[in-house]
C-alpha atoms as a printed R data frame, in Angstrom:
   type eleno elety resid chain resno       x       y       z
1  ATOM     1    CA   UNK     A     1  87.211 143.789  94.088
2  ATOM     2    CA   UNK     A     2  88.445 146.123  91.976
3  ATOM     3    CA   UNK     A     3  86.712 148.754  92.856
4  ATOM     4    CA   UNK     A     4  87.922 148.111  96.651
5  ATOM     5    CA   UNK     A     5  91.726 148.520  95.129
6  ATOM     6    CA   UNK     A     6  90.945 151.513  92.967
7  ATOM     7    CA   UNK     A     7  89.465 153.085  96.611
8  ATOM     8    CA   UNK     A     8  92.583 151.944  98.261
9  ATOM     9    CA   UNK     A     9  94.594 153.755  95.498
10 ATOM    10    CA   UNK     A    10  92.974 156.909  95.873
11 ATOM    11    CA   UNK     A    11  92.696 157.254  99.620
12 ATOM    12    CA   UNK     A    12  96.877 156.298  99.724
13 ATOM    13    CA   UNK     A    13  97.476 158.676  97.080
14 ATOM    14    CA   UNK     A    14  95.289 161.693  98.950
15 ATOM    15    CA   UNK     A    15  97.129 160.649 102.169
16 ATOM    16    CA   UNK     A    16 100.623 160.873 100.784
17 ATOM    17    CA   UNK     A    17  99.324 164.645  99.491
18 ATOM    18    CA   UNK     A    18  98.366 165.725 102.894
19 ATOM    19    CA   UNK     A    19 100.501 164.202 104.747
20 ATOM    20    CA   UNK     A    20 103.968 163.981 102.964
21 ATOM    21    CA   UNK     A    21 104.104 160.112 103.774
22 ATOM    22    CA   UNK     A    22 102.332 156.950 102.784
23 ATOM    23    CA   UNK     A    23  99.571 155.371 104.881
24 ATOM    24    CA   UNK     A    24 102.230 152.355 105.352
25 ATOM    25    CA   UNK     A    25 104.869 154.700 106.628
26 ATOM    26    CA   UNK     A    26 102.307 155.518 109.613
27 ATOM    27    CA   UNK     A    27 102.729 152.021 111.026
28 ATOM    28    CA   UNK     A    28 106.044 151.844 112.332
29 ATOM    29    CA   UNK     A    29 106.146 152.172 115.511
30 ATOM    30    CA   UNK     A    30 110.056 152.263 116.189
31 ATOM    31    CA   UNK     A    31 111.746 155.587 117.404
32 ATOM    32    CA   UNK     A    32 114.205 156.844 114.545
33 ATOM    33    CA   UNK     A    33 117.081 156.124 117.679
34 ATOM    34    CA   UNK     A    34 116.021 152.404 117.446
35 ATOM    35    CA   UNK     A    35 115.766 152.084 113.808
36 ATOM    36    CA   UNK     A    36 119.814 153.990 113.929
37 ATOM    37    CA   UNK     A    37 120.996 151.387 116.663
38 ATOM    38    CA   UNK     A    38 119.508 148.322 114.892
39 ATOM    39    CA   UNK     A    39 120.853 149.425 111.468
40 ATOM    40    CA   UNK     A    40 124.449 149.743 113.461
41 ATOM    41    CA   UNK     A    41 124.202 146.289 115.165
42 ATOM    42    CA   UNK     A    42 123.461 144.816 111.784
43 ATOM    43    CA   UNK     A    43 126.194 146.470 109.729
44 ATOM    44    CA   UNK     A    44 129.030 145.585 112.880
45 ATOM    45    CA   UNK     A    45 126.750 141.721 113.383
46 ATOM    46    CA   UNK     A    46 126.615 142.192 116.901
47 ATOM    47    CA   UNK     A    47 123.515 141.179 118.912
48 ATOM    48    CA   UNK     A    48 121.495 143.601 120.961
49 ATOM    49    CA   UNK     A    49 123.398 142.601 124.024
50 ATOM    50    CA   UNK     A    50 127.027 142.820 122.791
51 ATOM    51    CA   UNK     A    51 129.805 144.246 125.103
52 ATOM    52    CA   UNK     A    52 132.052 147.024 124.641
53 ATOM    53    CA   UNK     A    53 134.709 144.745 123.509
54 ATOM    54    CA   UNK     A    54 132.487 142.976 120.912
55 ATOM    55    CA   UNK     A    55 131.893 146.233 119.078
56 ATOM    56    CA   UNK     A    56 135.141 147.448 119.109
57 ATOM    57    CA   UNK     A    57 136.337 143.753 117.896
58 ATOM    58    CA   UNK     A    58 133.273 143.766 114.719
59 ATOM    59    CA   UNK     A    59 134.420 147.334 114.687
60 ATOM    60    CA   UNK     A    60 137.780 146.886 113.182
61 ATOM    61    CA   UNK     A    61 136.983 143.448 111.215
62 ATOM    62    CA   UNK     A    62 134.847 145.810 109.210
63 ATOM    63    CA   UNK     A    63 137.411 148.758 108.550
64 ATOM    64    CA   UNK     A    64 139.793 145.983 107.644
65 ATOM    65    CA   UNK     A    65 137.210 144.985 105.314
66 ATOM    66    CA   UNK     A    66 135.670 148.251 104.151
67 ATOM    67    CA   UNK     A    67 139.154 150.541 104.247
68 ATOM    68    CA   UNK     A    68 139.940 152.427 101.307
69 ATOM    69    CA   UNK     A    69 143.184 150.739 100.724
70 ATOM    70    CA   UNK     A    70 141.631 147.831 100.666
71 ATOM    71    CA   UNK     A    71 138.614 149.094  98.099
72 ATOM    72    CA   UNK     A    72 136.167 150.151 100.080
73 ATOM    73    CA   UNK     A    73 135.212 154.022 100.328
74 ATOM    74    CA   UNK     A    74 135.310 156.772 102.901
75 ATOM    75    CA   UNK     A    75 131.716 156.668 103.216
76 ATOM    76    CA   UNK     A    76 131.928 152.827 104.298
77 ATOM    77    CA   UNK     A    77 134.659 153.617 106.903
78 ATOM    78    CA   UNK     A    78 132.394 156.917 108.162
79 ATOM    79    CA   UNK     A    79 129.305 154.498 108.263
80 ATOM    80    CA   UNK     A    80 131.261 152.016 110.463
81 ATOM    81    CA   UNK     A    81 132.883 154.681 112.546
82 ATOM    82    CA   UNK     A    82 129.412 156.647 113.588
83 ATOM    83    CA   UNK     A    83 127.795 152.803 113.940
84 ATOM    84    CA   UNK     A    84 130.262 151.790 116.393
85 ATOM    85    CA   UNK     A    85 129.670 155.377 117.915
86 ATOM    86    CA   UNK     A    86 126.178 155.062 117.980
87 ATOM    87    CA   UNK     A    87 126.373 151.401 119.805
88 ATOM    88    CA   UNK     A    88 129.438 152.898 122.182
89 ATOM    89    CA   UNK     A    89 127.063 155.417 123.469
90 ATOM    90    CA   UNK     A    90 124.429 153.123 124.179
91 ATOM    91    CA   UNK     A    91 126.700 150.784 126.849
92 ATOM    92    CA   UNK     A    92 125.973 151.703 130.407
């Protein structure tokens, strides 16, 4: 058994080498466009079939939340802002 994990070790280790990534890393299957939209819909809370009006709405509870005058940063409110982009652009 322990030899099996010390093999496992190794080959990961001479994959990451050649390949710049883990063997792990080679499973995911999602496009980089649907890993960007579901990160958005979970920052906003919106489900994957929210309107145009539901965005906008979770849209501006976060900047209330997230504004810096309220604490938050201008990374947070840039973060929000290209989310609710991202989903915007996705509406037919």
């Amino acid at each position: 058994m322990i030899r099996l994990l010390f093999y496992a070790a190794i080959i990961s280790a001479i994959c990451k080498l050649i390949t710049q990534r883990w063997p792990w890393e080679f499973m995911n299957t999602q496009s980089t466009r649907a890993q960007a939209l579901f990160r958005a819909r979970k920052l906003l809370g919106l489900r994957a079939d929210a309107s145009r009006g539901e965005v906008i709405e979770a849209h501006k509870r976060l900047i209330a939340m997230v504004h810096p005058d309220r604490g938050g940063t201008n990374d947070q409110v840039h973060e929000a802002n290209a989310a609710r982009d991202l989903l915007l652009d996705e509406l037919p």
